[in-house]
MARRO-350078 format. One record per residue (C-alpha): x, y, z; residue in one letter. Coordinates in steps of 0.05 Angstrom, whole numbers, plus 5000, padded with zeros to 4 digits. Example, Ala and Ser with C-alpha at 12.3 -4.5 7.8 and 13.67 -1.06 7.14 Angstrom:
524649105156a 527349795143s 
This chain:
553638369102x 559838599071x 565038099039x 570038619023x 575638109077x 578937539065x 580437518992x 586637088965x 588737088890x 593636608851x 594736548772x 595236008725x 596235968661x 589535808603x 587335108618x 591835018658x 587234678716x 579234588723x 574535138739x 570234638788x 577434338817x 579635078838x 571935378861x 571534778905x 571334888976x 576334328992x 581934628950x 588234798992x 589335618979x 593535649043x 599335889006x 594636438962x 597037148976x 592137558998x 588938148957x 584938798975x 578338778961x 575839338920x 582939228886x 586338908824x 591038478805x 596638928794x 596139238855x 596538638897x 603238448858x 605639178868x 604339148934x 607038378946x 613138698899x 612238188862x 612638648799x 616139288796x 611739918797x 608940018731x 609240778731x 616540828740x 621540788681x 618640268624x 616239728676x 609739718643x 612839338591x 614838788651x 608338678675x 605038498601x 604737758630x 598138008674x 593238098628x 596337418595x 593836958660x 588536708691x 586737008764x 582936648812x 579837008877x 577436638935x 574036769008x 571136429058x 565836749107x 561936469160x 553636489157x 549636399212x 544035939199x 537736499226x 534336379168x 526536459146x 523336089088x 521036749069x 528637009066x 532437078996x 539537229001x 543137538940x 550437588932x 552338278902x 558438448860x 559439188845x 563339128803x 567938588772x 572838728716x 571238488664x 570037588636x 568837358707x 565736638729x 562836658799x 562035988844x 559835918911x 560935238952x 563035028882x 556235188850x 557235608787x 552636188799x 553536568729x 558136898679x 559737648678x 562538098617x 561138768639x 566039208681x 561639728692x 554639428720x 553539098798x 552338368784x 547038038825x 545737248848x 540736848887x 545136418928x 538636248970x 540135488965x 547835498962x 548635869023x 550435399077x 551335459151x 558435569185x 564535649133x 563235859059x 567035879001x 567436438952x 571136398878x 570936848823x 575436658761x 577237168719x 579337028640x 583637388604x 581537878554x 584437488493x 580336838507x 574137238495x 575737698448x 581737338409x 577637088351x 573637718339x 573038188279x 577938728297x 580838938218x 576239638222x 578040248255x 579440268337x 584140818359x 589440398407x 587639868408x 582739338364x 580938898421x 577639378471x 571339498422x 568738738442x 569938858516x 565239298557x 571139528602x 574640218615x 577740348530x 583540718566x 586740018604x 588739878529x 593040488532x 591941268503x 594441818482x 595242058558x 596041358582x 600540668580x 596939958563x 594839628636x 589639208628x 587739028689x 582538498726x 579738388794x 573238528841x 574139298835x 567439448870x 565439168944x 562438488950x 555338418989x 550737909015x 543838189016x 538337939057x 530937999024x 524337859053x 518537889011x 520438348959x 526338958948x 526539608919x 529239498862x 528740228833x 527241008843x 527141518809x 526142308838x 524942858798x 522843548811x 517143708771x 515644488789x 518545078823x 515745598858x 518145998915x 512945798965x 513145018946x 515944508895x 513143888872x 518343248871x 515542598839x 518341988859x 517041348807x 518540698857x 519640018823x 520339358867x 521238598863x 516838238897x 518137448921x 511437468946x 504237608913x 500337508964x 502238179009x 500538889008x 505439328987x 507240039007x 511540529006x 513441149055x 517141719014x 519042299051x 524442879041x 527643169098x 532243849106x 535643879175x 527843829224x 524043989162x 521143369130x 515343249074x 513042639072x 506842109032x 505141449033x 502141058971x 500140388956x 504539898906x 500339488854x 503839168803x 510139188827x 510339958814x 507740558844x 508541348828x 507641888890x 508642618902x 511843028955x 510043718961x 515844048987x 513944749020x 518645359017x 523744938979x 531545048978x 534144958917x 540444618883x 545445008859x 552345048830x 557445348880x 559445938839x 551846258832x 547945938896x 548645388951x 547544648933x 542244498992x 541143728988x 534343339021x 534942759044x 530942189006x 528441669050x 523741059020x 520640499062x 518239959036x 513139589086x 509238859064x 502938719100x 506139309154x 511839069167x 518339529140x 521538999083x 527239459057x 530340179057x 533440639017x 536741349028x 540041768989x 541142508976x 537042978940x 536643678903x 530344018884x 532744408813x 532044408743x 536444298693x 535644368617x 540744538548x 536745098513x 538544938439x 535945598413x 535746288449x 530146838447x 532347098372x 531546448343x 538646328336x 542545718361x 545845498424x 548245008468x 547045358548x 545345018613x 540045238646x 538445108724x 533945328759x 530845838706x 537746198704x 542946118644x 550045798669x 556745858638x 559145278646x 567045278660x 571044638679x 574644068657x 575743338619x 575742798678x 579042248662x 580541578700x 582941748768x 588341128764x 590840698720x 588240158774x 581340488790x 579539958848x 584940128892x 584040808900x 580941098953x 575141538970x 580642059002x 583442178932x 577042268890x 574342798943x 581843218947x 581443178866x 573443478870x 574944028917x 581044278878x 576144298824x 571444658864x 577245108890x 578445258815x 572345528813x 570044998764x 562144878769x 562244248711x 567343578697x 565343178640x 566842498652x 569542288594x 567541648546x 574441228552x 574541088624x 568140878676x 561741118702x 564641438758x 564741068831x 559441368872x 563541818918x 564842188852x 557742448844x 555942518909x 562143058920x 560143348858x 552443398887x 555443688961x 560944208923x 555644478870x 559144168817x 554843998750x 556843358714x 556243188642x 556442458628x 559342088578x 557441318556x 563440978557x 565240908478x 570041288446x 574041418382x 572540738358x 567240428318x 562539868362x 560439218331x 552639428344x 551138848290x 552838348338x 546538058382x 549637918443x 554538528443x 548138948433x 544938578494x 550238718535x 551039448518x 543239488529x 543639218602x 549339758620x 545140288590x 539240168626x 543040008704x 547040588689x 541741078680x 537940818741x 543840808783x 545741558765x 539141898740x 537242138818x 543442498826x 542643318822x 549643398794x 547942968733x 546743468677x 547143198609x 547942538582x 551942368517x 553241788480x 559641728459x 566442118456x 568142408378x 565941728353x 560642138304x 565042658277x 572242258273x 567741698235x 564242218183x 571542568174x 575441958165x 570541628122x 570742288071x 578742238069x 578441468059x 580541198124x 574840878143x 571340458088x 566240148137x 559240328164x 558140678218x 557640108263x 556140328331x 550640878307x 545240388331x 547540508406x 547941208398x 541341398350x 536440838369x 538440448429x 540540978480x 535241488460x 529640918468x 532140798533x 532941438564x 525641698535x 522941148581x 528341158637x 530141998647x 527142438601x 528943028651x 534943048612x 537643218545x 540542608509x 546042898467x 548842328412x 555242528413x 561043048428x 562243388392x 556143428356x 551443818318x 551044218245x 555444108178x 561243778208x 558843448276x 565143928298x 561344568267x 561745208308x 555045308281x 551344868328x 551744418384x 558744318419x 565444248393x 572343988411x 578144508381x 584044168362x 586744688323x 590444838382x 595444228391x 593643808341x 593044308284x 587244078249x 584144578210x 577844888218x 572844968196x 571044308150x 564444128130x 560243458119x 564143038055x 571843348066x 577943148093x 580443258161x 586443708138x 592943888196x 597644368189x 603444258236x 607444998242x 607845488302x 602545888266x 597945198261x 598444998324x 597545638359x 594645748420x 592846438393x 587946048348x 582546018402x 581046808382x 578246568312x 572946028348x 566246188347x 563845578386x 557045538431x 559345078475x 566644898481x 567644188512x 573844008492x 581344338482x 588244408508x 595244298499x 600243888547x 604644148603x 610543678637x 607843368711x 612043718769x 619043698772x 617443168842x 612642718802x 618342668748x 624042448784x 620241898824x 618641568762x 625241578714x 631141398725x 636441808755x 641241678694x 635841948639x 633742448681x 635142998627x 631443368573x 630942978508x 631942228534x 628941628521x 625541648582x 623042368582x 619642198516x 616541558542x 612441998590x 609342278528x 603941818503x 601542278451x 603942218375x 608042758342x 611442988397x 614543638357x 606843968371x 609244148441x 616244378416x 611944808369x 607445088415x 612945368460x 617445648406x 611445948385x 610546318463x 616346198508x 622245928454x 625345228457x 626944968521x 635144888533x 634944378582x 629643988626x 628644578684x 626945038626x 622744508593x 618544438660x 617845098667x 616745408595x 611744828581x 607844988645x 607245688622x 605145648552x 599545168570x 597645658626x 597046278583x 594045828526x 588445678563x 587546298596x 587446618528x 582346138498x 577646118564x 577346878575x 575646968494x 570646408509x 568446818572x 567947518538x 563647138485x 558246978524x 552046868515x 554546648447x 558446218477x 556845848541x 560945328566x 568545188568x 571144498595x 578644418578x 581943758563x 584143498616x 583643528691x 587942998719x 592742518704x 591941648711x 600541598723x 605042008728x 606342158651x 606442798610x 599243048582x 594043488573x 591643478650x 593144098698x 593943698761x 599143128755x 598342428776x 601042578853x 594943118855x 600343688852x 598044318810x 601344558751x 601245268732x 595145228692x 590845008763x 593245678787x 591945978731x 583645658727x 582245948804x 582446688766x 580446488696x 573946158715x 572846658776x 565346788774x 567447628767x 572447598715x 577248278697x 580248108630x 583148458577x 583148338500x 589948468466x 593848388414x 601148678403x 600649398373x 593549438369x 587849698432x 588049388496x 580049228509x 577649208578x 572948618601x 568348438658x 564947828659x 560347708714x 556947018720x 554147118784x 546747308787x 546647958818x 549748728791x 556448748806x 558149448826x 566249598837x 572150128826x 576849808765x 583449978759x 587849898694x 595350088712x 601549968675x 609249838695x 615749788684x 619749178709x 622849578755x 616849728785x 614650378765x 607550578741x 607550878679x 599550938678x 593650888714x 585450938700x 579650748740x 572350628720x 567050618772x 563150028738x 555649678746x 555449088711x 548948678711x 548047998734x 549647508680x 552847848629x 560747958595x 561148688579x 566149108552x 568649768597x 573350158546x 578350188506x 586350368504x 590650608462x 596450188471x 601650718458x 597751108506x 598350568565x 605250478552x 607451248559x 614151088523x 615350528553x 618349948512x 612149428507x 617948898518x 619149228583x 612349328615x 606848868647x 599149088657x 594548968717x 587049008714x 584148988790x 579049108834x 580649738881x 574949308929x 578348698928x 572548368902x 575447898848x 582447658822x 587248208794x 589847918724x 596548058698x 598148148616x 603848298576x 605448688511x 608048148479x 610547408492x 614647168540x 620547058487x 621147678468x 620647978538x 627048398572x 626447998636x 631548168693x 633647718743x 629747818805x 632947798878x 627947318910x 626647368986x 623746869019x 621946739092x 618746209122x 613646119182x 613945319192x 609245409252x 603945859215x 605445349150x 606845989112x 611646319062x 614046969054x 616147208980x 619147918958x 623348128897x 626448788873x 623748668798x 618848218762x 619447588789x 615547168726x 612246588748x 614446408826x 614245768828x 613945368898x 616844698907x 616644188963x 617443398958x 611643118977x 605142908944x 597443328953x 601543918967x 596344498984x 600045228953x 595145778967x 597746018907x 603545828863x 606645918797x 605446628805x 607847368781x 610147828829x 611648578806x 617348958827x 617549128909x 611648738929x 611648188981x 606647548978x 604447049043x 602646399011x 599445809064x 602145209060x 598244509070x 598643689058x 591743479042x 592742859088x 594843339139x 602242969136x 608843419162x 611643859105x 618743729089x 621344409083x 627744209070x 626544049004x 622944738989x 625745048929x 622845768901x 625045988832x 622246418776x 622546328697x 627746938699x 631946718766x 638846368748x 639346068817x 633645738860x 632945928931x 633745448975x 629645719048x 630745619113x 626645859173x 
């Protein structure tokens, strides 16, 4: 039975009025708004307008009061009175954010202090027949936390390290300060009779082509001794199923299903992710007590730590095949996590899946995702490394009941996620290791490591017992001399952006150097890195998600506003960056567009060096995906899930057959392919060179046969040779399949400042009916970019270079399938003076 209806919320201020007085079923709530349940606070107000919307202008500075107050939820709900004396009914709180006091009919059932665990009740006895009366109180953070130690070092904020709730609704360097509250998870009441399951855990155990072996460990809870226990396991692919029974003693029980000609799981980009379907029945005495389903992947994953020579690495390994891992940061998908719905999470997924990205990290600031985000990630073939939410900070892991606490998330969070194929890695923390050790040698910190019990005794204890089908990694980065060493493990590079200065070992300072040269995106070339899980630089959100969210009078380059979507310190990096690539914007079109572009050919320049590197390196996941409001970051898909260039850019970067070229101005251009997939790829490459005007100044082809797996260099040219007197200023390079069987990738000579752009004659036609646009131009048309006012636009391709006399159909979709207003369609490119304005 569901309780998700009904809810009402009201403040008041601390002690202002008595917990029993408000929980009691004869208190008048008539005049209680109502709230959405899974919801917040803040979003009922937004949505009663009873505060403005927090995203737009500074109104996050208006709605500090919130996290001030005390909210009160109530519901009623009507029970039948059908019951048993063998019957147990628990009440069921997914999740509740964060010092919460539950009552029922005025019976306090418990205290809660964890955001990210299900909270569970025996309200046997207080359930009554007819009319019940729910309450949840919810403190605010300061009661709880107001008193503690918070003097050592907590990036953002010093309260968040005493409260196990998301670290980012305290505000970050992507992010404002929300702090929100509420029931943010749906609300059961759970009939039991005789016992529940209260646990399982599948695993495959072996492979073979013929058959696979899939242990199942069940655990259950048992209100009865005096039955017989058992379990029916069995996994089932379309009319397929496999199926065993066994016998439960001890309230556990461990069973095998032999699985004959199995299909595996695997990652989109180098298989198909076939899922089983897990059924358990739990039956006392013969009669069926309690189910279960869920889906299933047969595979294997491991991290091989050191490769066939003896040297070290950091690769994923499914299946018995070696995976580059390429993908992205995922941070929170909303500010207010509750209210968002499943819709969003799986349009966000599949544009990662669309990017060809086969692995998010979800990152340590935010949640253990909600479970619609691993279940796309099992469907799409998308890996997911997984973070334990602590970060940047050191924990108080002296403190008894703080450790208890931590403890009980560790353990329901591992059973909740350990069954899920996508699941890939756990980690403990987020840079806590390596900012501690480099702050503490410059003097910074002066304190212990407090939180290295979590981290290096409690979580490894746990997950030996709990899922030791997995590598428990510490930390990220992590590994060698300098937890951020390129020697071993994986590393975050913030020599791009933030200009630290690698590499350091163990006992030095973290040193920064703050110059174009520092903060380079042409750094990446110099890292050696195994395993790359971290970097990036920031872009602005769309020109749309801009101008719903600051006013109309500071809508300009350089005000107040403009800078107050930039959470990030030392806001000259980004200045830096693009004098560095693209020069200093002028104005705010040119900052839109020039910071788009440098962060797209940053990470395309990093990733494909990453690429080319392999096996050395293995994995790539850039900082970040997507955005929690609609603010200026790191993320390549803004807030209103509308790409920036850099999306674009990922589908060909991270294309499983990558053509890519190594080059540097006035030295060899080095042809690349990289082929991830796990068969030869066999093609016709062409390398041809133009003029802006269109003409082709050069052409080769190689007939190539690249085996499965591997990056491998085709040849080498001269540059003054591929240029045949062209100006390098003047010309652009393609590298393409004549098959069609991959991306073709475009280069320059040099950067884009010091390029002799001409202004293109744009053409542009469009098919409303088909949902399609035509584009041509006379001359180089540098990144096309597409816009149209509305949110979860769909481009087919965007942001886009189209050489001289060539034509382009892009589709056109809303993800919610709402009408396009073409109206507002707008197509530019970096070199147009005027922006066509289409009509068809």
């Amino acid at each position: 039975m569901k309780l998700n209806g009904n809810w009402k919320i009201k403040h008041f201020d601390v002690g202002a009025v008595r917990d029993l007085e408000v929980a009691s079923p004869e208190y008048i709530d008539y005049f209680w708004m109502t709230a959405a349940v899974p919801g917040d606070v803040h979003s009922t107000l937004i949505d009663r307008k009873l505060i403005e919307d927090p995203f737009y202008g500074h109104n996050d500075l208006k709605c500090q009061w919130v996290e001030e107050k005390v909210w009160w939820y109530r519901n009623t709900f009507e029970f039948p009175d059908e019951r048993n004396k063998e019957d147990r009914y628990e009440l069921i709180f997914g999740g509740l954010d964060t010092f919460a006091t539950v009552y029922l009919n005025g019976v306090e059932l418990g205290s809660t202090e964890n955001m990210f665990i299900a909270h569970h009740f025996d309200v046997t006895r207080e359930l009554r027949q007819g009319k019940n009366t729910l309450a949840v109180k919810f403190d605010p953070i300061h009661v709880h936390v107001g008193e503690k130690v918070q003097y050592y070092w907590s990036g953002f904020s010093k309260k968040r390290i005493w409260t196990r709730k998301a670290q980012s609704h305290y505000g970050w360097d992507w992010g404002p300060r929300l702090v929100a509250a509420g029931i943010w998870k749906d609300v059961h009441l759970q009939k039991r009779t005789f016992a529940k399951i209260d646990s399982v855990f599948a695993k495959t155990i072996s492979i073979s082509p013929d058959k696979a072996m899939v242990e199942v460990d069940l655990a259950i809870e048992t209100y009865q001794k005096d039955k017989a226990y058992e379990a029916a396991i069995s996994l089932s692919y379309g009319e397929e199923s496999f199926s065993t029974k066994v016998e439960i003693s001890r309230k556990n029980a461990t069973a095998t299903v032999v699985v004959a000609n199995p299909k595996l799981w695997w990652t989109h980009d180098i298989g198909t992710p076939h899922l089983y379907q897990l059924s358990i029945e739990l039956f006392a005495d013969g009669e069926k007590i309690d189910e279960q389903q869920e889906s299933f992947g047969i595979r294997t994953i491991e991290v091989l730590r050191t490769d066939e020579a003896g040297n070290h690495c950091f690769t994923f390994v499914l299946n018995g095949e070696k995976v580059f891992a390429k993908g992205a940061n995922w941070i929170p998908i909303d500010s207010f996590i509750g209210a968002v719905p499943d819709s969003r999470y799986k349009h966000l997924i599949k544009m990662s899946k669309d990017a060809n990205m086969n692995m998010l990290r979800v990152w340590g600031g935010g949640i253990y995702e909600k479970d619609v985000f691993y279940e796309e990630c099992n469907r799409l073939g998308i890996l997911v490394w997984q973070d334990f939410m602590f970060s940047c900070a050191l924990y108080p892991d002296y403190n008894k009941n703080f450790m208890a606490n931590v403890r009980e998330e560790v353990v329901h969070v591992v059973k909740r996620l350990r069954n899920h194929p996508c699941l890939a890695i756990w980690c403990g923390n987020n840079e806590n290791d390596w900012l501690y050790e480099a702050l503490f040698s410059s003097g910074e910190i002066t304190h212990p490591y407090y939180g290295e019990k979590i981290y290096h005794e409690l979580m490894p204890e746990i997950l030996e017992e709990l899922d030791p089908t997995r590598l428990f990694w510490p930390s990220s980065p992590f590994g060698g001399n300098d937890h951020n060493s390129r020697e071993q493990g994986d590393t975050h590079n913030w020599q791009v952006w933030h200009g630290n200065i690698e590499p350091r070992t163990f006992g030095e300072p973290q040193k920064v150097d703050y110059s174009i040269e520092g903060l380079s995106f042409k750094n990446f070339k110099n890292d050696t890195t195994l395993f790359a899980s971290e970097f990036g630089m920031h872009a602005s959100s769309n020109r749309y998600t801009l101008e719903r969210n600051i006013p109309k009078d500071q809508f300009f380059w350089g005000s107040e506003e403009m800078a107050y979507r930039n959470k990030d310190i030392h806001h000259p990096k980004g200045i830096l960056l693009m004098e560095g690539y693209t020069g200093v914007p002028k104005d705010l079109g040119e900052y839109i567009s020039f910071s788009m572009l440098t962060q797209a050919e940053g990470l395309k320049f990093g990733i494909e060096h990453y690429r080319r590197n392999k096996p050395h390196t293995s994995g790539a996941l850039f900082w970040q995906l997507n955005d929690c409001w609609p603010g200026t970051s790191w993320s390549v898909i803004d807030y209103y899930l509308l790409p920036k260039a850099s999306y674009h850019y990922a589908r060909k970067f991270y294309s499983p057959m990558l053509l890519t070229i190594d080059h540097e101005p006035g030295k060899d251009i080095n042809l690349w392919v990289v082929n991830d997939r796990l068969e030869t790829y066999q093609d016709e490459v062409e390398l041809a060179v133009y003029g802006f005007n269109g003409e082709k100044v050069f052409s080769k082809h190689w007939n190539v046969a690249v085996q499965a797996n591997v990056a491998e260099q085709v040849d080498v040219v001269l540059e003054k040779d591929a240029l045949n007197g062209l100006p390098p200023e003047e010309a652009v390079m393609v590298i393409r399949s004549k098959n069609n069987k991959t991306y073709e990738n475009i280069y320059y000579f040099r950067d884009h400042k010091d390029l002799n752009l001409r202004e293109p004659e744009l053409q542009v036609t469009v098919n409303r009916e088909k949902q399609e646009l035509t584009i041509s131009t006379n001359v180089l048309a540098r990144m096309v970019t597409i816009e149209i006012d509305i949110e979860q636009l769909v481009i087919e391709d965007n942001f886009f270079d189209l050489l001289a006399n060539e034509t382009k159909i892009i589709k056109v979709e809303q993800a919610e399938g709402k009408e396009i207003p073409w109206k507002s369609l707008r197509v530019k490119a970096i070199n147009s003076v005027n922006t066509i304005m289409a009509e068809g």
